[in-house]
C-alpha positions in Angstrom: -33.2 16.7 36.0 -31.8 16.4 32.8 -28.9 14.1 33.8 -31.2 12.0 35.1 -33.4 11.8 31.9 -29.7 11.2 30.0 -29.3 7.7 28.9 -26.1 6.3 28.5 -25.0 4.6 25.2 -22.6 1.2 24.8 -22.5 1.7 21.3 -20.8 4.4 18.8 -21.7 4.8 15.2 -19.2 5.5 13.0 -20.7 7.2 9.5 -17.9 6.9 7.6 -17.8 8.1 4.2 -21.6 8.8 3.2 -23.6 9.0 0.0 -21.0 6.7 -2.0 -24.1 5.7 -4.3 -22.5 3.8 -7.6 -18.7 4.4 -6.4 -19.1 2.3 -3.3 -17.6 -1.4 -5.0 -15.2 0.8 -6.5 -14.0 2.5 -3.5 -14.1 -1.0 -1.7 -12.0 -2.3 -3.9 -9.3 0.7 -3.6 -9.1 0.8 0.2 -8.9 -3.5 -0.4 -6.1 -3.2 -2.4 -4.2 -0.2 -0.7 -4.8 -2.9 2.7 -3.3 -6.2 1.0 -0.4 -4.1 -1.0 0.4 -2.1 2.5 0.6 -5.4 4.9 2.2 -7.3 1.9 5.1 -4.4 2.0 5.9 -4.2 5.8 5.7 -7.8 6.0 8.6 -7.9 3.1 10.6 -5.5 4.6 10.3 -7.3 8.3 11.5 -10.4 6.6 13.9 -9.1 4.3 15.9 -6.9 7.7 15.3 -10.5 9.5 16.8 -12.9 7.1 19.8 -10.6 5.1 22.8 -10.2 6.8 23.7 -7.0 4.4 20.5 -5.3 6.5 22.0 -5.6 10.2 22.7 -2.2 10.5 21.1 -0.1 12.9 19.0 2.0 10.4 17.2 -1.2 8.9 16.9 -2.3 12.9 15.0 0.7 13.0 13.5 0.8 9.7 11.9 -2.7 10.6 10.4 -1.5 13.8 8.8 1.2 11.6 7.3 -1.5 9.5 5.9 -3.4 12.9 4.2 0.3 13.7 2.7 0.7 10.2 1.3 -3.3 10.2 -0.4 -2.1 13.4 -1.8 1.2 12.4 -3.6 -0.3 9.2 -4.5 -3.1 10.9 -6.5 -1.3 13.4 -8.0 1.2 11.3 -8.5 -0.5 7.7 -11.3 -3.2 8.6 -13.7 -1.0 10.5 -13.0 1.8 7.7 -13.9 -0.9 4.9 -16.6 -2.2 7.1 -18.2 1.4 7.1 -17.7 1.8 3.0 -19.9 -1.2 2.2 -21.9 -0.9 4.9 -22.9 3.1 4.7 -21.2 3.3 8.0 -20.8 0.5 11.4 -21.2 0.2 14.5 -18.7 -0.7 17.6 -18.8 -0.9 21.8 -17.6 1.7 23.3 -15.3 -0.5 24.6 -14.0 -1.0 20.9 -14.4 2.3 20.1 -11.7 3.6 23.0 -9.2 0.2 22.5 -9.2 1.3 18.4 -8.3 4.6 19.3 -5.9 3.2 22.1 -4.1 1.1 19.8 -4.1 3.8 16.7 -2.7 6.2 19.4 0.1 3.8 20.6 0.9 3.6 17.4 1.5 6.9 16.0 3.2 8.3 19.6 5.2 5.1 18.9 6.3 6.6 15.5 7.2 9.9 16.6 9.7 8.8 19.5 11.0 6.2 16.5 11.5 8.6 13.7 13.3 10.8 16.7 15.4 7.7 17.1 16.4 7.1 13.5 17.2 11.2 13.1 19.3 10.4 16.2 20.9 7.3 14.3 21.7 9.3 11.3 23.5 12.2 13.2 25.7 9.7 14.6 26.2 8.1 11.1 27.1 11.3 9.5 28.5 14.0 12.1 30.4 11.3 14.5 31.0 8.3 11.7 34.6 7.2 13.6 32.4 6.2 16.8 28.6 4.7 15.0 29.7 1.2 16.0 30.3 1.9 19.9 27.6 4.4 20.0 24.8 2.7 18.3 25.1 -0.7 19.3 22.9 -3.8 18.9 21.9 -2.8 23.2 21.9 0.7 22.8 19.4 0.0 19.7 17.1 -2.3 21.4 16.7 -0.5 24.9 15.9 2.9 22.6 13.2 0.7 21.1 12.1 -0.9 24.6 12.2 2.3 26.0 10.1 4.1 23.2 7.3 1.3 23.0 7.0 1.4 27.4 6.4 5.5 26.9 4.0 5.0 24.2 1.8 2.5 25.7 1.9 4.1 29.0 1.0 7.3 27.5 -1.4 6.8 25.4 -3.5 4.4 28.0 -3.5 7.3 30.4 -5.4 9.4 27.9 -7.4 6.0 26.9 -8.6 5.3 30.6 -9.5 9.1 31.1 -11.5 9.3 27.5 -13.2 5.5 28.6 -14.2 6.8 31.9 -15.9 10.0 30.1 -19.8 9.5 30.3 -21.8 9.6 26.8 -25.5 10.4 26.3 -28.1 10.4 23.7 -25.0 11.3 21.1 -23.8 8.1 19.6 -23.0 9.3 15.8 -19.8 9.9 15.0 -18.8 11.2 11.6 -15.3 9.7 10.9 -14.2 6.4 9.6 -12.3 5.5 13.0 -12.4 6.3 16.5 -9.9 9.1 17.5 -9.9 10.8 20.4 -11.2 14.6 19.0 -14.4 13.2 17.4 -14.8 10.8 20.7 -14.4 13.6 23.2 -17.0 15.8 21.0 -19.4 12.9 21.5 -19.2 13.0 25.3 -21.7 14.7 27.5 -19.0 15.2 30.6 -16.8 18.2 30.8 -13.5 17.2 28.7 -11.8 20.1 30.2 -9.3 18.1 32.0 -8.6 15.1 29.2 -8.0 17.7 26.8 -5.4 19.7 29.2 -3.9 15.4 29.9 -4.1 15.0 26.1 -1.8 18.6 25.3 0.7 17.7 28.2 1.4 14.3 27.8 2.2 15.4 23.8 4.8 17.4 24.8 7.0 14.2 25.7 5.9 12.3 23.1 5.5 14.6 20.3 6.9 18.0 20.7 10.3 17.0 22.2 11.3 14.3 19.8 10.4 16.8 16.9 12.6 19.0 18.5 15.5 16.7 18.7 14.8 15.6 15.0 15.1 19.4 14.0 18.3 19.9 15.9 19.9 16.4 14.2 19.3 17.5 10.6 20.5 21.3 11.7 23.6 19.1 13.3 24.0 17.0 9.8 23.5 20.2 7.6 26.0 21.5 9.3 28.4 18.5 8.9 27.1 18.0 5.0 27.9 21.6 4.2 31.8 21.1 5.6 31.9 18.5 2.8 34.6 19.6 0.1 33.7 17.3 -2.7 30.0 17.0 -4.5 29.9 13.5 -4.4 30.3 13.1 -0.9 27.8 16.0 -0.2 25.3 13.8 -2.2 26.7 10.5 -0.5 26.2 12.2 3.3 22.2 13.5 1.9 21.3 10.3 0.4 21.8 8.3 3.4 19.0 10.6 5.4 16.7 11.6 2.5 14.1 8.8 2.6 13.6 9.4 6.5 13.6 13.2 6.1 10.8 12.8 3.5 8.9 11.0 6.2 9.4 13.2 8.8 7.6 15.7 6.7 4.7 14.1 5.7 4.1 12.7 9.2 4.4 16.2 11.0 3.1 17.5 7.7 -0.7 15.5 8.7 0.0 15.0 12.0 -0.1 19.4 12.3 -3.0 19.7 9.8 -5.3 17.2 12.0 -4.8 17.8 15.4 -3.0 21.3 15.7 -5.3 23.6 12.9 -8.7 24.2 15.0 -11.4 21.4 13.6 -14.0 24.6 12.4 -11.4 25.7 9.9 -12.1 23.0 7.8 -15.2 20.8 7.0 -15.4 17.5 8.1 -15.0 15.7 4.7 -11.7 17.6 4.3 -10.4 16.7 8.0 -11.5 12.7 6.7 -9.5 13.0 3.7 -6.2 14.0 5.5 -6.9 11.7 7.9 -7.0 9.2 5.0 -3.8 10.2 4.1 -2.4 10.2 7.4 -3.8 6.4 8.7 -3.8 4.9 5.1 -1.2 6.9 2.9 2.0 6.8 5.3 1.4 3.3 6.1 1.8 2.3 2.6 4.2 5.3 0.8 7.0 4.6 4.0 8.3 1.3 2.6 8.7 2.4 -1.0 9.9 5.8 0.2 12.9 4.0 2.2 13.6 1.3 -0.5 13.0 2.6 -4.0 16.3 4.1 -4.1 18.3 1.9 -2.0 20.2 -0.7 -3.7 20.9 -3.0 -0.5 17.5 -3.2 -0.1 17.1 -4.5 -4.0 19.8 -6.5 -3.3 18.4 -8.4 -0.5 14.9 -9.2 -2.3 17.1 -10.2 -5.3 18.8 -12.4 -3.2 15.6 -13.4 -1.0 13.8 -14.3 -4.7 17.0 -16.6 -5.9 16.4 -18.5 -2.7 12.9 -19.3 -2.9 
């Protein structure tokens, strides 16, 4: 009987960030800026990799491809997560709700099997230097690519069709600034058993095992950095995978906090602000993380400005 009294809803509400009061504009005008500065970076760095031929190596190949996968992250969460600011929260399909969370997902399970690339990439660069060039060619680096966006679109829309097919009733509220799949499956009144059990077996492809393979490469170039005799070369050999190691970290760092800490053992506003720091943060700290120090990068927008 109570199924039957059940009505389904088409539409999810997402609450945002409530009681905002007099810092609303403000906090508008943040999130604004953080949006323009974080397209306008991964933009430059996606034309600068494209036009400079000092940038055709296989870690600004790579580098560029994480740019793409930032562009897509903040362009699929951003609007609806200013939308709710100025708005005291929004509203979306369903539909919308599951293809935002689709395309965030593809996104991010894109960027794990990438930054498992790229520690692949340096290992080569720094443990077998004498055979980079045959190793990590222009084909080798493009089917990795090919073959890392195929697994995360296919992945990820398993889990999307499975959480789209879930039935929800009466609940329609959910209290985030974006639709991910945690918040989604706690609005559903079907058993989520099964889509949770997909969800944690599908991550250990995506997620689990390239982690492992980055933790094996930098135990592999540890190794190889510590067989160095002189300092200079010891700092040489580091330099060349500290900005990607520095990602790593804070990308595992969130990624952990959010979805492998249990949910009660933190409120939601605390769960929104790391999540703010892991959709809107990364996104915009990755480009100036991999070019502030890197003087072929400076180079190339030096060189890109005389031009124009």
């Amino acid at each position: 009987m109570n199924e039957k009294n059940q009505t389904l809803v088409s539409k999810i509400v997402l609450l945002g960030f409530q009681n905002l009061h007099n810092f609303k504009i403000p906090i508008f005008s943040l999130f604004l800026l953080i949006y323009i500065m974080t397209v306008w970076e991964n933009v430059l760095i996606i034309v600068l990799v494209s036009t400079s031929r000092n940038l055709q190596s296989p870690m600004y190949f790579f580098l560029q491809q994480l740019s793409f996968s930032d562009l897509l992250q903040t362009a699929t969460v951003v609007p609806s997560l200013l939308q709710s600011i100025i708005n005291d929260g929004t509203k979306m399909s369903l539909v919308a709700c599951v293809s935002q969370f689709y395309f965030f997902a593809a996104s991010e399970t894109f960027e794990c099997l990438l930054l498992a690339v790229m520690s692949y990439d340096r290992y080569v660069a720094i443990c077998i230097p004498l055979r980079y060039t045959s190793i990590m060619s222009r084909r080798v680096c493009v089917k990795a690519i090919h073959g890392s966006l195929v697994l995360a679109l296919s992945f990820v829309l398993i889990t999307a069709n499975a959480a789209g097919a879930l039935q929800f009733c009466d609940q329609n509220t959910m209290n985030h600034f974006f639709c991910d799949v945690l918040p989604l499956l706690e609005l559903s009144c079907s058993d989520t058993f099964f889509v949770k059990l997909e969800i944690t077996i599908l991550s250990i492809p995506v997620v689990i095992c390239p982690f492992i393979l980055i933790i094996v490469s930098y135990l592999c170039i540890a190794h190889a950095i510590l067989k160095i005799v002189s300092t200079t070369g010891r700092q040489k050999a580091f330099s060349t995978c500290s900005s990607h190691l520095a990602v790593v970290s804070i990308f595992y760092g969130t990624l952990t906090v959010i979805y492998v800490v249990p949910p009660r053992n933190q409120s939601q506003t605390i769960n929104k602000m790391i999540s703010l720091l892991y959709t809107v943060g990364i996104p915009l700290v990755n480009p100036v993380i991999y070019s502030l120090r890197n003087k072929e990068m400076h180079s190339a927008l030096k060189h890109l400005l005389v031009y124009e």
